[in-house]
PDB file as gemmi writes it, atoms N, CA and C in Angstrom:
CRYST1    1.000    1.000    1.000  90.00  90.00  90.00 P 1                      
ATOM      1  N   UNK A   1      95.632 -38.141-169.784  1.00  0.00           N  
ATOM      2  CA  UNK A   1      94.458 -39.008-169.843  1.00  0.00           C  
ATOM      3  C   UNK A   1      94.634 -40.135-168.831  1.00  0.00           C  
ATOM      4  N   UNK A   2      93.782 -40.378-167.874  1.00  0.00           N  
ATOM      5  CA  UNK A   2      93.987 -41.599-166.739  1.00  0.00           C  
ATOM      6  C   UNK A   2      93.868 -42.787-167.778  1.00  0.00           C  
ATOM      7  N   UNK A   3      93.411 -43.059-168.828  1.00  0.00           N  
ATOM      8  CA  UNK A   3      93.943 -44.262-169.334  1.00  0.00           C  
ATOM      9  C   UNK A   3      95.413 -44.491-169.844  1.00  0.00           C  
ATOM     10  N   UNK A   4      95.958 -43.816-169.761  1.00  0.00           N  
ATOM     11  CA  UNK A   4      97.406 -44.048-169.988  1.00  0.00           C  
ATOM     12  C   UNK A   4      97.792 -44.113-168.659  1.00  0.00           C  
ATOM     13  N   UNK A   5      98.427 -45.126-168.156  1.00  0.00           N  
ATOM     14  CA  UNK A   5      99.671 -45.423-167.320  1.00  0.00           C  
ATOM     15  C   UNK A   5     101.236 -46.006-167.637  1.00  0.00           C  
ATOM     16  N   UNK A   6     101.909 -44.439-167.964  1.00  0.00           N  
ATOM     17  CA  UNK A   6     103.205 -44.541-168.742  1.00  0.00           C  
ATOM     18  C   UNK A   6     104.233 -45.765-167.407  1.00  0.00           C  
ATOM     19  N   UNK A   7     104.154 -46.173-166.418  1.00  0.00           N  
ATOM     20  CA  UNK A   7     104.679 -47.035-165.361  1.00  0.00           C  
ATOM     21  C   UNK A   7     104.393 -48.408-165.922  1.00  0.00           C  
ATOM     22  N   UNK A   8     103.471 -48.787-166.157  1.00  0.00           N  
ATOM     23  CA  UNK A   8     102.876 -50.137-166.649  1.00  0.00           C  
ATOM     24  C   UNK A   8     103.639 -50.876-167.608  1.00  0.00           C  
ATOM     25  N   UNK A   9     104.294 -52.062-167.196  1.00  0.00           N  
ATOM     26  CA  UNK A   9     105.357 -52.614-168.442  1.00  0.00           C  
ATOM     27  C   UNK A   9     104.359 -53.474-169.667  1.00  0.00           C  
ATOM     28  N   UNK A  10     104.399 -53.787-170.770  1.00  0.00           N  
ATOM     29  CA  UNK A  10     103.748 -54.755-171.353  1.00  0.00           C  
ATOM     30  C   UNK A  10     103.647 -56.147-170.819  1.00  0.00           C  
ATOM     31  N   UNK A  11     102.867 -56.715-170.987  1.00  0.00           N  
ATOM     32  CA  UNK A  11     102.726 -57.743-170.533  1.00  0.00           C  
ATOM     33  C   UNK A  11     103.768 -59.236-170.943  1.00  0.00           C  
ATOM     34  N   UNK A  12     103.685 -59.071-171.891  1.00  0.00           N  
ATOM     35  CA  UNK A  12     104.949 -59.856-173.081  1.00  0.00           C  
ATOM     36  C   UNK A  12     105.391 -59.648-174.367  1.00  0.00           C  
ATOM     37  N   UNK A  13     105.653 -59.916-175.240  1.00  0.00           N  
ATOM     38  CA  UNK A  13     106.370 -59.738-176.491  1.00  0.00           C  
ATOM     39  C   UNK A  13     105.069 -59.844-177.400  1.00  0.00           C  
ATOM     40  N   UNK A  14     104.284 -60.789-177.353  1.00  0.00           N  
ATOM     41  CA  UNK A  14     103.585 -61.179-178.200  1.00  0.00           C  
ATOM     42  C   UNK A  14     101.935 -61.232-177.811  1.00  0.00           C  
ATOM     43  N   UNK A  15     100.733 -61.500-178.549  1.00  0.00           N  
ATOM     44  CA  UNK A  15      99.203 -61.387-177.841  1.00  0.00           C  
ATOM     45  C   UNK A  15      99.190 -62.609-177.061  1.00  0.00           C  
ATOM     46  N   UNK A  16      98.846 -61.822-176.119  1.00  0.00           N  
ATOM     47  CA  UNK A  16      98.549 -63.010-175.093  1.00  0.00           C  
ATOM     48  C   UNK A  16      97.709 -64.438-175.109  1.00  0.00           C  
ATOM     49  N   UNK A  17      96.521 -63.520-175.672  1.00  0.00           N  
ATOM     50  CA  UNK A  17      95.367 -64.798-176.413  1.00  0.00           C  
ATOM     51  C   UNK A  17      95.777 -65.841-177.040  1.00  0.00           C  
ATOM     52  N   UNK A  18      96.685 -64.931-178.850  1.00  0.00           N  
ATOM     53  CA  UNK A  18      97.350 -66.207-179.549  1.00  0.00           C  
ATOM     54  C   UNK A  18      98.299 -66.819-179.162  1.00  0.00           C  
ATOM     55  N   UNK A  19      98.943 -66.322-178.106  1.00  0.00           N  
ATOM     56  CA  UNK A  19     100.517 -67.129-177.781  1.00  0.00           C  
ATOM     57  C   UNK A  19      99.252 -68.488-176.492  1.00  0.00           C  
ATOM     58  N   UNK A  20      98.909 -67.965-175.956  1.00  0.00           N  
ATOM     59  CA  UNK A  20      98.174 -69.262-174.915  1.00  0.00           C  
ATOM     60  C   UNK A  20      97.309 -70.005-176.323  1.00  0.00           C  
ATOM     61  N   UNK A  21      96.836 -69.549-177.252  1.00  0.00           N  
ATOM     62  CA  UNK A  21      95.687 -71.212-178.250  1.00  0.00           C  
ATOM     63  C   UNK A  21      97.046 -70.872-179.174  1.00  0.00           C  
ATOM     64  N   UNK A  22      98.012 -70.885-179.479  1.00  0.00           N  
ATOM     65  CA  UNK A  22      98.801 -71.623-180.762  1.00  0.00           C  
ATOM     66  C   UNK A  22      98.512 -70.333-182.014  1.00  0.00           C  
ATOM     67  N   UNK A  23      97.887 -69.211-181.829  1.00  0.00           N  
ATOM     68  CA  UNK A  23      97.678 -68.128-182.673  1.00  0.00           C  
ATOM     69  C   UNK A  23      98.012 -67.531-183.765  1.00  0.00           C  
ATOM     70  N   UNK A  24      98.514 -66.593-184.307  1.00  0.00           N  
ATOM     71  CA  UNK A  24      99.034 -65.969-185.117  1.00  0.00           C  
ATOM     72  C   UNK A  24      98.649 -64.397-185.031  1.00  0.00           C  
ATOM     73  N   UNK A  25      99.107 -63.282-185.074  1.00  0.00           N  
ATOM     74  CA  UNK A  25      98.320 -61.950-185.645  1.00  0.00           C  
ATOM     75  C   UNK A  25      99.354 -61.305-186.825  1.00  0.00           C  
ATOM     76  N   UNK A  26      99.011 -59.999-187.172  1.00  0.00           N  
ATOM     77  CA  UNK A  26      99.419 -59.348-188.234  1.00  0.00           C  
ATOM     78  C   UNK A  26     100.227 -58.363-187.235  1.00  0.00           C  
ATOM     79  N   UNK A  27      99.675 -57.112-186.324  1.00  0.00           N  
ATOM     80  CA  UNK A  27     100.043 -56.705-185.772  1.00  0.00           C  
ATOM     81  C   UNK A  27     100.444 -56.711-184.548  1.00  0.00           C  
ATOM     82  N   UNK A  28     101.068 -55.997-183.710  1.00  0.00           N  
ATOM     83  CA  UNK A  28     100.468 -56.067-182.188  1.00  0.00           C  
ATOM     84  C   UNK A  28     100.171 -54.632-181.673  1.00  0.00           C  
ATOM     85  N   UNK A  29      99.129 -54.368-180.993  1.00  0.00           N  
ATOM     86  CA  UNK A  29      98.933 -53.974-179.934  1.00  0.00           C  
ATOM     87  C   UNK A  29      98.895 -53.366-178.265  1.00  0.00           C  
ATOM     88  N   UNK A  30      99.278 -52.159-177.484  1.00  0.00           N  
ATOM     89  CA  UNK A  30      99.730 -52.544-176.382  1.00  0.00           C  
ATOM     90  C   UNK A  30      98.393 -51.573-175.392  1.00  0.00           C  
ATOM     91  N   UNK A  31      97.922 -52.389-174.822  1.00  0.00           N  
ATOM     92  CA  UNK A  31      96.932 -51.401-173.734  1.00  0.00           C  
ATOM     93  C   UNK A  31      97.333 -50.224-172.675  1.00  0.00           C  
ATOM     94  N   UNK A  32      97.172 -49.629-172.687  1.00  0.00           N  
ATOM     95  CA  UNK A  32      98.193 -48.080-172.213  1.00  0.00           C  
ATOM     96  C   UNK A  32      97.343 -48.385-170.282  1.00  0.00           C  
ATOM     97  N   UNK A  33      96.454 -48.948-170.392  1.00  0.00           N  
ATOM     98  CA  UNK A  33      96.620 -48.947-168.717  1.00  0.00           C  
ATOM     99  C   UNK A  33      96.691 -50.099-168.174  1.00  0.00           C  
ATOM    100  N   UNK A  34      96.997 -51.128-168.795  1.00  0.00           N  
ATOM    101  CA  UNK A  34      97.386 -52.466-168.072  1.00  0.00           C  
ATOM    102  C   UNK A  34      98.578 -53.329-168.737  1.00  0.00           C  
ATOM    103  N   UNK A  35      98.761 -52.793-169.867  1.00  0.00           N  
ATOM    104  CA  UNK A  35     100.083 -53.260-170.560  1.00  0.00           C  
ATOM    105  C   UNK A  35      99.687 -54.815-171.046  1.00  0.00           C  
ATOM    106  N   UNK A  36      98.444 -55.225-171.420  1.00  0.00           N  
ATOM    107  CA  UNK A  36      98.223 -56.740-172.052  1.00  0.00           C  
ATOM    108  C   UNK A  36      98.388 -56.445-173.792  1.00  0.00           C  
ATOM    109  N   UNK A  37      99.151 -57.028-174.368  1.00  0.00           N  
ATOM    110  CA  UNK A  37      99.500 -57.257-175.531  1.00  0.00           C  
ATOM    111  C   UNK A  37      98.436 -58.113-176.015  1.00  0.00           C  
ATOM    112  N   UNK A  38      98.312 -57.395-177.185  1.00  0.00           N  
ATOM    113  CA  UNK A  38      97.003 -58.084-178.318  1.00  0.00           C  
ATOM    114  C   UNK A  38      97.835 -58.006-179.373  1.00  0.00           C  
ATOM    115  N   UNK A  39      96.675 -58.617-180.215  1.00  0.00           N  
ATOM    116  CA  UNK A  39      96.763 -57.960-182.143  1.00  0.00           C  
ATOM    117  C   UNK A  39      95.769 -57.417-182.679  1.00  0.00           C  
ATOM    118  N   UNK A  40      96.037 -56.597-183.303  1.00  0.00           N  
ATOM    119  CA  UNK A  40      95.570 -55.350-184.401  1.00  0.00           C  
ATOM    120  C   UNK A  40      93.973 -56.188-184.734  1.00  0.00           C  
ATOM    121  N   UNK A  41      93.438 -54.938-185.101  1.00  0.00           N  
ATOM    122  CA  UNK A  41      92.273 -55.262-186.033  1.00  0.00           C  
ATOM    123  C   UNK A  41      92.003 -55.956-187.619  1.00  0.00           C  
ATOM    124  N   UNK A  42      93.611 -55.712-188.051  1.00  0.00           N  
ATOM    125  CA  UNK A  42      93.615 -56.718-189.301  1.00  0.00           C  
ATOM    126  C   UNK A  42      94.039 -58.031-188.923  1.00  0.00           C  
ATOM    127  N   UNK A  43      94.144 -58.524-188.078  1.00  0.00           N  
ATOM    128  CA  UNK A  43      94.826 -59.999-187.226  1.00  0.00           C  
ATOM    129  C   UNK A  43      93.491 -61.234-187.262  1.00  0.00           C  
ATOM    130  N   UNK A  44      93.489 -61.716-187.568  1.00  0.00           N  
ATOM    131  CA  UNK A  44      92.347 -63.000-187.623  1.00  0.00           C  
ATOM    132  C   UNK A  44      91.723 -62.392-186.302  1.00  0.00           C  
ATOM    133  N   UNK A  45      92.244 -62.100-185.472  1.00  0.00           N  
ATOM    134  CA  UNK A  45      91.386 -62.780-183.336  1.00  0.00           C  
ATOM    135  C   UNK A  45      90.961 -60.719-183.196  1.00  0.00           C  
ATOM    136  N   UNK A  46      91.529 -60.623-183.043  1.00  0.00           N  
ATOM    137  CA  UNK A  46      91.436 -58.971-182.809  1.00  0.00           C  
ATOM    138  C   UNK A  46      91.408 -58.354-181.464  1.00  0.00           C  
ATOM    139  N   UNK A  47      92.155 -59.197-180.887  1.00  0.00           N  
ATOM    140  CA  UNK A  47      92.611 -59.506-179.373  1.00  0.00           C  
ATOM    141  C   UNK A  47      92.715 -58.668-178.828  1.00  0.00           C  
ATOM    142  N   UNK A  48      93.252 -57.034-179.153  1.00  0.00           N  
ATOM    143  CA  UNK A  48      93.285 -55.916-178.453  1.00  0.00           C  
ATOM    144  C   UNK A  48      91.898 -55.274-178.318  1.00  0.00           C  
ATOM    145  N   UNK A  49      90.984 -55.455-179.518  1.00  0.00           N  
ATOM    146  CA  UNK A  49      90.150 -54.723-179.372  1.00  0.00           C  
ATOM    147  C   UNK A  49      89.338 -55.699-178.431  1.00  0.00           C  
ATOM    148  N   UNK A  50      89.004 -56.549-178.641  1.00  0.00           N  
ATOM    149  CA  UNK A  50      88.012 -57.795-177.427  1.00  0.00           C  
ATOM    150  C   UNK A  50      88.591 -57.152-176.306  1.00  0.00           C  
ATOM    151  N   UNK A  51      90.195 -56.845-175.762  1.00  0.00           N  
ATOM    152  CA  UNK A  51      90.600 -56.698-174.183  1.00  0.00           C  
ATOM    153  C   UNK A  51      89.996 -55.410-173.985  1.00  0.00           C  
ATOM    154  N   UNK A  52      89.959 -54.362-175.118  1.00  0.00           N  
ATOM    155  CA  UNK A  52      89.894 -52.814-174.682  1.00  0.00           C  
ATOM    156  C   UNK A  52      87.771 -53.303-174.415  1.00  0.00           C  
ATOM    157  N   UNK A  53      86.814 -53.764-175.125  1.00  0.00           N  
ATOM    158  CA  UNK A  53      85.838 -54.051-174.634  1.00  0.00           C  
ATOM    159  C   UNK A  53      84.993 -54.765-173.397  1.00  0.00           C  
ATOM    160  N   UNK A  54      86.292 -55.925-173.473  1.00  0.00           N  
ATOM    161  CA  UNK A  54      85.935 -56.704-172.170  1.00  0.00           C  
ATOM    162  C   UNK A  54      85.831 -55.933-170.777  1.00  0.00           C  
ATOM    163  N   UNK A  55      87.462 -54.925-170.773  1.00  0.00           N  
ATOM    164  CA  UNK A  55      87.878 -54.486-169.593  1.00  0.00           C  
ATOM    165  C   UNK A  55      87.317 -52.351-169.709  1.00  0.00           C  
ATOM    166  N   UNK A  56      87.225 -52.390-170.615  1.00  0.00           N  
ATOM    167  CA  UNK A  56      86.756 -50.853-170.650  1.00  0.00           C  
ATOM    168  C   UNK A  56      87.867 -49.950-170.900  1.00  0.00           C  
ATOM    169  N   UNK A  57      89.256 -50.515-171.242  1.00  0.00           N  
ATOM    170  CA  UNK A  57      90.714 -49.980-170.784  1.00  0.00           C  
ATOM    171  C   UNK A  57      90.312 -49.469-172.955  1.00  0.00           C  
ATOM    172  N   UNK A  58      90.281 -47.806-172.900  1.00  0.00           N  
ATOM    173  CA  UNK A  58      90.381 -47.728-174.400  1.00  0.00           C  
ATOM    174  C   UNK A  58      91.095 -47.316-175.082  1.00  0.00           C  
ATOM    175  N   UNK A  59      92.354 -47.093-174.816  1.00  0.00           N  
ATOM    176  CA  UNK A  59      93.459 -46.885-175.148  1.00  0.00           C  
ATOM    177  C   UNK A  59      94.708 -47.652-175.755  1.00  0.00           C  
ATOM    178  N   UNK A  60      94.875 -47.749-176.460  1.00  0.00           N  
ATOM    179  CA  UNK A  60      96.010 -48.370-176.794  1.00  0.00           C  
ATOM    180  C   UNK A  60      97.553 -47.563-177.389  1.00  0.00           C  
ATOM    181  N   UNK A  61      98.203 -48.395-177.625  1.00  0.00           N  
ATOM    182  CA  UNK A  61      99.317 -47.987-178.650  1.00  0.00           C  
ATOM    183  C   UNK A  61     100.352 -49.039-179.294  1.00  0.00           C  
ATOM    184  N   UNK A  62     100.271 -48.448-180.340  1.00  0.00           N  
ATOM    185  CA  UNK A  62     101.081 -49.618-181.237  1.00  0.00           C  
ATOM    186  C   UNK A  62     102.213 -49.750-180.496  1.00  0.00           C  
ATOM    187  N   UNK A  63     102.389 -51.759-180.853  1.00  0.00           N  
ATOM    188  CA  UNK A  63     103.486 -52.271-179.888  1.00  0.00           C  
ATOM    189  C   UNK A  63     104.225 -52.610-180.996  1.00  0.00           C  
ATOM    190  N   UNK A  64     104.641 -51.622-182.383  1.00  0.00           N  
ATOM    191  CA  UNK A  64     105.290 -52.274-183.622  1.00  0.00           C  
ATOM    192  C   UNK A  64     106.661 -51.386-183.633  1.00  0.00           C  
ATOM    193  N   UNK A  65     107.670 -51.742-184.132  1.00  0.00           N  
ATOM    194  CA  UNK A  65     109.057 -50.933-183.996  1.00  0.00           C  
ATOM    195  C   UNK A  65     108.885 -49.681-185.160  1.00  0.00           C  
ATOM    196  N   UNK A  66     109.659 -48.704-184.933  1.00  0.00           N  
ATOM    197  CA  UNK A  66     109.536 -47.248-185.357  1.00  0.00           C  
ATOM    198  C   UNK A  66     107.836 -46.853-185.747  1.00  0.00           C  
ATOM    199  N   UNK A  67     107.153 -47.286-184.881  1.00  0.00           N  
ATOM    200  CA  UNK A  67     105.767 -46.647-184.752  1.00  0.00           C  
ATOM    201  C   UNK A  67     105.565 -45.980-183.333  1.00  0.00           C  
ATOM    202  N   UNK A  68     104.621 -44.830-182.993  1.00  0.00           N  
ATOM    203  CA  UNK A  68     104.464 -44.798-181.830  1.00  0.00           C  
ATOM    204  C   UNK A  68     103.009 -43.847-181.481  1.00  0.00           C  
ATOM    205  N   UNK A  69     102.028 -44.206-181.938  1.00  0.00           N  
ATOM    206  CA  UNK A  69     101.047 -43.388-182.339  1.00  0.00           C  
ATOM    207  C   UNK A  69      99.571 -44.321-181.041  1.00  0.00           C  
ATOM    208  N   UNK A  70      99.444 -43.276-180.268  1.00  0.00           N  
ATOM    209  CA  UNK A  70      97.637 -44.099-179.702  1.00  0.00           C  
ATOM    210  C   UNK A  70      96.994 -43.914-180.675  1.00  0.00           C  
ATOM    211  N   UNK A  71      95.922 -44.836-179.922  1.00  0.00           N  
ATOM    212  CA  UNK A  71      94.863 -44.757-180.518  1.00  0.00           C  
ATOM    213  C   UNK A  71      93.437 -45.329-179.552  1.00  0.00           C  
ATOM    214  N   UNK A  72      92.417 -44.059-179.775  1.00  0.00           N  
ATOM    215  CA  UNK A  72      91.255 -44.919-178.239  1.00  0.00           C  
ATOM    216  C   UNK A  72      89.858 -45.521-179.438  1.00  0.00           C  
ATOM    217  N   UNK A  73      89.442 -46.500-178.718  1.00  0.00           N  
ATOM    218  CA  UNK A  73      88.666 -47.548-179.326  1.00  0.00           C  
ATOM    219  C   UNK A  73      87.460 -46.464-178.924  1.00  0.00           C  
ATOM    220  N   UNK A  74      87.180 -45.948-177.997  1.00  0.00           N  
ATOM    221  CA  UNK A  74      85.876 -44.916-177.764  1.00  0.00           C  
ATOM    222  C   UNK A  74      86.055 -44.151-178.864  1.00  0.00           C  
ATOM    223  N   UNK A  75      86.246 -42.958-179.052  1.00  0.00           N  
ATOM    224  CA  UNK A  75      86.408 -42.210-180.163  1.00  0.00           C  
ATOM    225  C   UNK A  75      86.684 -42.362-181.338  1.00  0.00           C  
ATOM    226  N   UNK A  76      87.695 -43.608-181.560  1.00  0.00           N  
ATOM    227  CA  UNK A  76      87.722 -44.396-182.835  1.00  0.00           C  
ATOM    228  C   UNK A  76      88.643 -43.338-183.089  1.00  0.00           C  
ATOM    229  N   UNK A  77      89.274 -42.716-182.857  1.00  0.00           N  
ATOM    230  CA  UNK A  77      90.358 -41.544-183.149  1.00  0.00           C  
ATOM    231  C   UNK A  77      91.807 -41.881-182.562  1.00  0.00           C  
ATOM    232  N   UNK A  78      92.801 -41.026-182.785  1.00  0.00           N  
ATOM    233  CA  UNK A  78      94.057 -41.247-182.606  1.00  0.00           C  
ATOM    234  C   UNK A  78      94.201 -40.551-181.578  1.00  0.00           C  
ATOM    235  N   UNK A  79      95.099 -40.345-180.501  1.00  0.00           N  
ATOM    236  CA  UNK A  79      95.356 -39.071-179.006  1.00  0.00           C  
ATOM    237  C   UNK A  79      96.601 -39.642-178.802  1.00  0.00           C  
ATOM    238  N   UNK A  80      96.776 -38.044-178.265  1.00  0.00           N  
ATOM    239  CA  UNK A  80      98.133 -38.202-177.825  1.00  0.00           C  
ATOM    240  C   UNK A  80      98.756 -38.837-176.324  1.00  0.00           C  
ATOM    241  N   UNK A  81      99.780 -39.414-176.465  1.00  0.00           N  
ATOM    242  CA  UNK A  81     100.002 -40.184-174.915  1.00  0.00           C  
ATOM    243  C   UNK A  81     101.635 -39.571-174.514  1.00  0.00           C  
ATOM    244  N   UNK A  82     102.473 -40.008-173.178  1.00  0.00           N  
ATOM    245  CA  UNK A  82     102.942 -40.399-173.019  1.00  0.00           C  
ATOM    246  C   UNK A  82     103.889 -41.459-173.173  1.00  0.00           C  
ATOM    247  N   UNK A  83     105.404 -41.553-173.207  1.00  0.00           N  
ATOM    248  CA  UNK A  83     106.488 -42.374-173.402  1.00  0.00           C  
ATOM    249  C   UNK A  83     105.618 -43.820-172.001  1.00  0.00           C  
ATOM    250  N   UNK A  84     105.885 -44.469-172.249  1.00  0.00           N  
ATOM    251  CA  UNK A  84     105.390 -45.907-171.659  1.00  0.00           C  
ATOM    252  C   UNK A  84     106.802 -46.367-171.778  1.00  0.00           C  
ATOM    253  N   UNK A  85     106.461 -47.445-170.403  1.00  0.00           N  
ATOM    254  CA  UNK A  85     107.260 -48.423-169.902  1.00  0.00           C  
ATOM    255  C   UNK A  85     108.366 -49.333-170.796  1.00  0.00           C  
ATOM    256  N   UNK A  86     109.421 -49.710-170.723  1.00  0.00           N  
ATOM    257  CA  UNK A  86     109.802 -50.479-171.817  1.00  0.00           C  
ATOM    258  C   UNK A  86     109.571 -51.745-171.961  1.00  0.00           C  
ATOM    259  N   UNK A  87     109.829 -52.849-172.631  1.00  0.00           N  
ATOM    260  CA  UNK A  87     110.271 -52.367-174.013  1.00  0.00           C  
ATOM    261  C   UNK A  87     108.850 -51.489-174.815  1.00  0.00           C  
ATOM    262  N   UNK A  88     109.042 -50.846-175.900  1.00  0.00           N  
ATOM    263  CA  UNK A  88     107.919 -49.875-176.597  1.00  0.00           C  
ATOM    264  C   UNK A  88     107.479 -50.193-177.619  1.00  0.00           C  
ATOM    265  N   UNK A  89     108.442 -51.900-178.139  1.00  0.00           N  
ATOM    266  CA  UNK A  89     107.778 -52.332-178.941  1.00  0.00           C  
ATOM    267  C   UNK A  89     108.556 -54.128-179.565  1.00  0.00           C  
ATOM    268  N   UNK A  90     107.532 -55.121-179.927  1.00  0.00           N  
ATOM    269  CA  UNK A  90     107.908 -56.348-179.971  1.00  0.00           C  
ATOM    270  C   UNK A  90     109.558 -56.003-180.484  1.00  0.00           C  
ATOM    271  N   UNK A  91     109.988 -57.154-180.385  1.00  0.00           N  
ATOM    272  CA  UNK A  91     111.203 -57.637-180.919  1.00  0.00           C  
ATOM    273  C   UNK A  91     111.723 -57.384-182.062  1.00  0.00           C  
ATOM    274  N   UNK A  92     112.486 -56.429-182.454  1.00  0.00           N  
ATOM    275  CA  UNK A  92     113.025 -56.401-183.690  1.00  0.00           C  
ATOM    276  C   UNK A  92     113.024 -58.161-184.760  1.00  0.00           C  
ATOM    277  N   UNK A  93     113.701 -58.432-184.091  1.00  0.00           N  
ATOM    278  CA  UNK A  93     113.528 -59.960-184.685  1.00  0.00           C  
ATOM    279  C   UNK A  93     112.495 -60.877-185.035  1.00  0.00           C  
ATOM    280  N   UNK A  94     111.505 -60.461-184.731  1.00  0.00           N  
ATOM    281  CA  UNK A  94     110.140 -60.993-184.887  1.00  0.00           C  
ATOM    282  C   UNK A  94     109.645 -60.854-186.301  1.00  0.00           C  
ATOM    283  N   UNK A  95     109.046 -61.502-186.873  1.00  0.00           N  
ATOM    284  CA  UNK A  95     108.426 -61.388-188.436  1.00  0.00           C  
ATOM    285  C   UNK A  95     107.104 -60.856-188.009  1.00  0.00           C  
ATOM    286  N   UNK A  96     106.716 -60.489-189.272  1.00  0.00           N  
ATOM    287  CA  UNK A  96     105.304 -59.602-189.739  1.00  0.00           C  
ATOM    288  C   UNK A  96     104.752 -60.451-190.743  1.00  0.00           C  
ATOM    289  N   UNK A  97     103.878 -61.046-190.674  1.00  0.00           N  
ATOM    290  CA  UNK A  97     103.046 -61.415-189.175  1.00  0.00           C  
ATOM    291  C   UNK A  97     104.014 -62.260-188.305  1.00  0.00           C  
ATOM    292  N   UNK A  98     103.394 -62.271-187.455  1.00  0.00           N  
ATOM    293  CA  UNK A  98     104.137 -63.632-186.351  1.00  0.00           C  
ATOM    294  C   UNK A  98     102.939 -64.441-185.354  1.00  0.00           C  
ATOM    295  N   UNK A  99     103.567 -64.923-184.511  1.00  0.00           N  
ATOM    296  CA  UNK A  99     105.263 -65.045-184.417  1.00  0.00           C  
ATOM    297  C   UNK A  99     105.643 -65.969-185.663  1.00  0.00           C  
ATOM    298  N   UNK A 100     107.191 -65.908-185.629  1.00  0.00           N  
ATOM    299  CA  UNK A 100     107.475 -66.744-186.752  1.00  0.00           C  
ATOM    300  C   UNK A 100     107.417 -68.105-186.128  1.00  0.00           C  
ATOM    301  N   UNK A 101     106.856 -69.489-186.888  1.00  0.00           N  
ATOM    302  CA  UNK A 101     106.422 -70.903-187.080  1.00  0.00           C  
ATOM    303  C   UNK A 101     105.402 -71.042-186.594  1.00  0.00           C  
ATOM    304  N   UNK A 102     104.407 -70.385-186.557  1.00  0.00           N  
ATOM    305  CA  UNK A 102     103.165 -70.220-186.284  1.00  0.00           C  
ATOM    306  C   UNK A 102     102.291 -69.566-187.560  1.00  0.00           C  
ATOM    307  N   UNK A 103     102.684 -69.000-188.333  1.00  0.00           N  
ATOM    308  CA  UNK A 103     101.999 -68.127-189.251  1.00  0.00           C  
ATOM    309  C   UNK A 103     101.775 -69.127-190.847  1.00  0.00           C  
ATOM    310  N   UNK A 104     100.784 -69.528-190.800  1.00  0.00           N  
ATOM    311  CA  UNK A 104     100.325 -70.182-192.190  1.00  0.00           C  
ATOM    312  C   UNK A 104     100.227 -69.834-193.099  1.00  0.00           C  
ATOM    313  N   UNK A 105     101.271 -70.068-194.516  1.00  0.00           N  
ATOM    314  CA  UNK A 105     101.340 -70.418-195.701  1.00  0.00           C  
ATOM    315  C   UNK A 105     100.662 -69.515-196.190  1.00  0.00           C  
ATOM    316  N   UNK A 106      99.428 -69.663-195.999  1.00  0.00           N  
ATOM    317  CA  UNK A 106      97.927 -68.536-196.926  1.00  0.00           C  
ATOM    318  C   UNK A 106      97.684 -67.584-196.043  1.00  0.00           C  
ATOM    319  N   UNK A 107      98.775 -67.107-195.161  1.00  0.00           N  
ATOM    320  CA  UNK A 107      98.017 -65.987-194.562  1.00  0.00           C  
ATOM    321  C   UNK A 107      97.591 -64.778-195.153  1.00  0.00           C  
ATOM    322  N   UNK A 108      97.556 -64.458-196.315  1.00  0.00           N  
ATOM    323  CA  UNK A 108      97.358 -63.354-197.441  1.00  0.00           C  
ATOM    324  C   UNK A 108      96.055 -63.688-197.526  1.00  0.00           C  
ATOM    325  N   UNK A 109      95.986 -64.290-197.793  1.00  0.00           N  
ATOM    326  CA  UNK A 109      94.199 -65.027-198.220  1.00  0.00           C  
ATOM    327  C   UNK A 109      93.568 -64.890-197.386  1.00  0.00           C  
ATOM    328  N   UNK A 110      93.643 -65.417-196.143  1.00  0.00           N  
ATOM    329  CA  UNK A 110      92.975 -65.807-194.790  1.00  0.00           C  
ATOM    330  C   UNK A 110      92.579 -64.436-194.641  1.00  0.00           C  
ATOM    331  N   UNK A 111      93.792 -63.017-194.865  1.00  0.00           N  
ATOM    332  CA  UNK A 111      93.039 -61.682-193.897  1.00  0.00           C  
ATOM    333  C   UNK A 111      92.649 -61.473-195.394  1.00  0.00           C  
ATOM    334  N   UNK A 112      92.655 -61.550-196.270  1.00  0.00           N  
ATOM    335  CA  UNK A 112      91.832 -60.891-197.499  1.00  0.00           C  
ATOM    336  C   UNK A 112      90.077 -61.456-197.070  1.00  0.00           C  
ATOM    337  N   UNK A 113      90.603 -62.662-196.844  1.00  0.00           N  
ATOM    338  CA  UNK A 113      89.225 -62.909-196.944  1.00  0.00           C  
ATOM    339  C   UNK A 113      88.255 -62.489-195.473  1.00  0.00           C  
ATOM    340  N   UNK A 114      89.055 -62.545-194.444  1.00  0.00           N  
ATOM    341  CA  UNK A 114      88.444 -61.553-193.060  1.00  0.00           C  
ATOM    342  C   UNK A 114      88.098 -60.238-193.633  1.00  0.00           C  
ATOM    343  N   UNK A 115      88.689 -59.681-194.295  1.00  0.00           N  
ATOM    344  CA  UNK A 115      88.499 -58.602-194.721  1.00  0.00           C  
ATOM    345  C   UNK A 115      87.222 -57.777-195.370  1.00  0.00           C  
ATOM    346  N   UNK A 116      86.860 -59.041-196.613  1.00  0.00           N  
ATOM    347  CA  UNK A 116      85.945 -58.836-197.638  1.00  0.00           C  
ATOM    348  C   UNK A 116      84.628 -59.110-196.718  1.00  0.00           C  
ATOM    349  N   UNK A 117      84.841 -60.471-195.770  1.00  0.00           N  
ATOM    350  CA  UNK A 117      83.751 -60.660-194.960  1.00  0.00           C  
ATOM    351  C   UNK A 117      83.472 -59.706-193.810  1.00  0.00           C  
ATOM    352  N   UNK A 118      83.974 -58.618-193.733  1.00  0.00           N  
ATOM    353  CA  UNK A 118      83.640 -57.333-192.888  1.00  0.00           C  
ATOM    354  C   UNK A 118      83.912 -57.343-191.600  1.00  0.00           C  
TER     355      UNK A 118                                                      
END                                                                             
C-alpha cells in the first residue's frame, strides 16, 4: 500500500499536538507515511485522526508496546502493513495514559464522559 512508508522514522515518543499545548492522551498513534505521532481516538484531542484528515495520510499503526496492528481511517478497517522504522513503539517506561505528570487525577471521568458525549 503507498501509504505505508516502512523507511519513515516516527516523529517522537509522544503526540506531537499534546506534547507542544501541555496535553495528555490515552493512547498513541503512528502515521505509516510520515511518521507524526498522535493519540488514539479514546484520548481527549484525537490527534491522529485530525493528522490522518488534515493531511489525507490514512493509515496508521499503533505506536503502543507488544501491539502491532494498522489500521486505515478510509475504510475504518484494519490492513495489513509492513515492519516500520524504529523505534515501533513509545517507551516502555512511559505510563498509560501519559505522559507521566501531565495526566490529571480524573482522567477516568474526563474519557467516560468524552465518551457518553459521542
Amino acid at each position: 500500500m503507498e501509504q505505508i512508508d516502512p523507511a519513515i522514522a516516527p516523529s517522537g515518543t509522544g503526540c506531537v499536538e499534546c506534547d507542544a499545548d501541555g496535553g495528555w492522551w490515552l493512547h498513541l498513534r503512528r502515521c505509516t507515511a510520515c511518521g507524526h505521532i498522535g493519540c488514539c481516538d479514546s484520548s481527549p484531542r484525537k490527534h491522529a485522526r485530525a493528522h490522518s484528515a488534515e493531511t489525507g495520510h490514512r493509515v496508521i499503526r499503533t505506536f503502543e508496546p507488544g501491539e502491532d496492528w494498522f489500521w486505515d481511517y478510509v475504510a475504518e478497517d484494519y490492513v495489513d502493513g509492513a515492519p516500520l522504522a524504529p523505534p515501533e513503539h513509545r517507551p516502555d517506561e512511559e505510563t498509560v495514559p501519559g505522559p507521566s505528570g501531565r495526566v490529571p487525577d480524573d482522567w477516568k471521568d474526563i474519557l467516560r464522559a468524552l465518551k457518553a458525549a459521542g
